[in-house]
N, C-alpha and C positions, 0 to 999 in steps of 0.2 A: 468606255467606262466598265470597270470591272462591279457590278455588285453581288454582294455575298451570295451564297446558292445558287450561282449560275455563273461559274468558273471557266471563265477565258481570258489572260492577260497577254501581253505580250514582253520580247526583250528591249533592254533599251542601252545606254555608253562606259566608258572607263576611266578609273585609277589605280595606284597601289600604295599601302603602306604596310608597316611594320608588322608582323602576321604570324601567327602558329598556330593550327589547331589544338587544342586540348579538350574537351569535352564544348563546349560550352557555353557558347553565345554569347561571346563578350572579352572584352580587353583581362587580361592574367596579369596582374601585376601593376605597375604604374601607381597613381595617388588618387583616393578615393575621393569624391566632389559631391559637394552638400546637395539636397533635396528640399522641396520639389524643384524640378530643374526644369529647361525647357527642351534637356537632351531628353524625349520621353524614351518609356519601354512600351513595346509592343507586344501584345500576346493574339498569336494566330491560330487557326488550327484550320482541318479539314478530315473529309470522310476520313475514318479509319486510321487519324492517327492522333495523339494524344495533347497534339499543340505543338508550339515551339515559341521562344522568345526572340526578338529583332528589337534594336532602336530604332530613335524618330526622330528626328527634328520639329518642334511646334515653332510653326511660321505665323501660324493665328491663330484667335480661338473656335476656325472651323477646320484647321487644317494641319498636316503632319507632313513631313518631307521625308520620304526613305526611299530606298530601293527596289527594283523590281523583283528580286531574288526574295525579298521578302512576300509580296503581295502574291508569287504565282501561286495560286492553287488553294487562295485561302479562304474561306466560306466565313468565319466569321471571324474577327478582331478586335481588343479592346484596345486602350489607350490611356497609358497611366503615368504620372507626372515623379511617382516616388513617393505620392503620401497616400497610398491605399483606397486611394479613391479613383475607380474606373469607368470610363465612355466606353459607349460600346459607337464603332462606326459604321457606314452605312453605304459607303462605296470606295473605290481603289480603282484611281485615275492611272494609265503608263503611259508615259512616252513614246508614242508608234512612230515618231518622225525619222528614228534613226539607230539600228538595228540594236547600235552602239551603247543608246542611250542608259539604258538601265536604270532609269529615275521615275520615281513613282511617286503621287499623291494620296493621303488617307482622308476622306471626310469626316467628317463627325458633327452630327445633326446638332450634339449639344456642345453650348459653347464650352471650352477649355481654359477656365484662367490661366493669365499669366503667370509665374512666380516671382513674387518682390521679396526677391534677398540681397544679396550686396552688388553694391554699383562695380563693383570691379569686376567680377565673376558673370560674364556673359550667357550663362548657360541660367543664374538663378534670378536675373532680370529683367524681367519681360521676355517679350518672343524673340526669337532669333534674328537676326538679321540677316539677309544675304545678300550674296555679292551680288552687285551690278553686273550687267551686260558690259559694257564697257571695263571691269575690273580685268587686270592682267590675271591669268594661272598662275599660282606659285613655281619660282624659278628650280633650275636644280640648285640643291645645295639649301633652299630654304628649311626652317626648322618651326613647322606646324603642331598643332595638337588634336588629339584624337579622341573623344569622348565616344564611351561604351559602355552598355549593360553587361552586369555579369550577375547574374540570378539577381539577386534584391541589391545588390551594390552598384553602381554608377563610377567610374573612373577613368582618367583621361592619361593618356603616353603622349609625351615627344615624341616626332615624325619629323624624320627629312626627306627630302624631295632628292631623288635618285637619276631618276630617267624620263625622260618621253616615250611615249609606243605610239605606233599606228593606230590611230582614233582613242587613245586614251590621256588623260590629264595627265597623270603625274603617278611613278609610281617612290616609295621609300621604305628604309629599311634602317634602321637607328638602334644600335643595342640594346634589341631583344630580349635578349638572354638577363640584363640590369636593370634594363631600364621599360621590362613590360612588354605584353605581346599583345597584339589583336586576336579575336578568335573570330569564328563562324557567326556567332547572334551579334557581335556589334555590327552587322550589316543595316545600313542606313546611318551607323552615327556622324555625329559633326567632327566635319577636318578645320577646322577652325584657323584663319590666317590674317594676320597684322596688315592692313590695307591704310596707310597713313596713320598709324594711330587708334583704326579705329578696326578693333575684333570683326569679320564676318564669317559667316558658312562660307567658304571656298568649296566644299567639297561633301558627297556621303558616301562611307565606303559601301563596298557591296560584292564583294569575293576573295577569298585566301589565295594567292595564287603560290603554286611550289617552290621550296619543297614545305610540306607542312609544319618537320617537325624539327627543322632547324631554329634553334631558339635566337641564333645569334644575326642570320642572314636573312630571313623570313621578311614577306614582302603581304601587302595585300591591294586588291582593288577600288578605286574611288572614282567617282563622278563628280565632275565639275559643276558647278552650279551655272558662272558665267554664260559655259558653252550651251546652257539648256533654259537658261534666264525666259525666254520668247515663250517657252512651253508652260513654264511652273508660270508665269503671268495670264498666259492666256487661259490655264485652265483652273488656277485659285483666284484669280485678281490681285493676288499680294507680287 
């Protein structure tokens, strides 16, 4: 358990999608997705620097699903839904079972409502859902979506599923350049995938992988939910 003031986390696993830096914590481009949502944004900081922003996933109303690349080195964080109103959290669980992992947990003492907005839009109705243990990875060739903070905006890109790698889910790269970029602070957002019919979290990204600044081929990293199901159970209950 990571908690605040007393910084020690560790690494944890892999994906990739659609990806380019530009300044800025968040998907460039793409179609902006109403609020409050259950994609949260995260705001972190530590000694000596002045903050940064990351996505979340809300799985409960005690709990946030993102990445490790988010949580190292953070002393304190809040947790905000898109309507101006922020938790502040009070510990930052990692995945130590496997190097790979790179999936993290956010507490928050207080509880987090749901958002009841429209039954189609998975992100503004209730908590999220995640994939089963038993749910397959997205194939290659599949075509997911990516939801990301970008300063006070919220927006989500089409993502196709590219390749496998050694210990990583799935990486993708889907017209960039038209159709929207990921950037550095959507780390933790939802890869979102058609499982019968029925939307769940397949995935949270969590690294730009090279080259940064090709708009058209740019890739980034994601974590699988399925592969880490046993973890995100045993240490939220959800």
């Amino acid at each position: 358990m990571h908690k605040f003031r007393n910084t020690s986390v560790a690494v944890g696993t892999a994906v990739a999608l659609c990806a380019g830096i530009v300044d800025a914590h968040a998907i460039i481009g793409g179609t902006p997705v109403a609020t409050p949502s259950a994609v949260v944004r995260l705001h972190l900081t530590y000694a000596g620097d002045g903050g940064y922003d990351c996505s979340g996933v809300l799985i409960g109303p005690n709990w946030v699903l993102t990445t490790d690349d988010c949580a190292d080195f953070a002393e304190t964080t809040t947790v905000e839904r898109g309507d101006g109103i922020t938790y502040k959290a009070d510990a930052i669980y990692v995945d130590k079972n496997d190097v790979n992992a790179h999936m993290a947990v956010v507490h928050v003492p207080q509880a987090i409502p749901a958002p009841a907005g429209s039954t189609s839009d998975p992100t503004t109705n209730g908590y999220m859902v995640l994939a089963d243990k038993s749910d397959p990875l997205p194939k290659v060739g599949d075509v997911d979506t990516t939801y990301g903070w970008g300063g006070n905006t919220l927006n989500k890109i089409d993502v196709k599923v590219t390749e496998y790698g050694s210990k990583t889910v799935f990486a993708t790269a889907r017209g960039c350049k038209n159709g929207g970029c990921t950037g550095p602070g959507d780390d933790g957002g939802a890869v979102m995938h058609n499982y019968n019919g029925k939307l769940k979290v397949a995935a949270v990204t969590w690294q730009n992988s090279s080259p940064y600044d090709d708009r058209v081929n740019c890739q980034e990293n994601a974590v699988g939910v399925s592969e880490t199901r046993d973890w995100i159970k045993a240490t939220t209950g959800i």
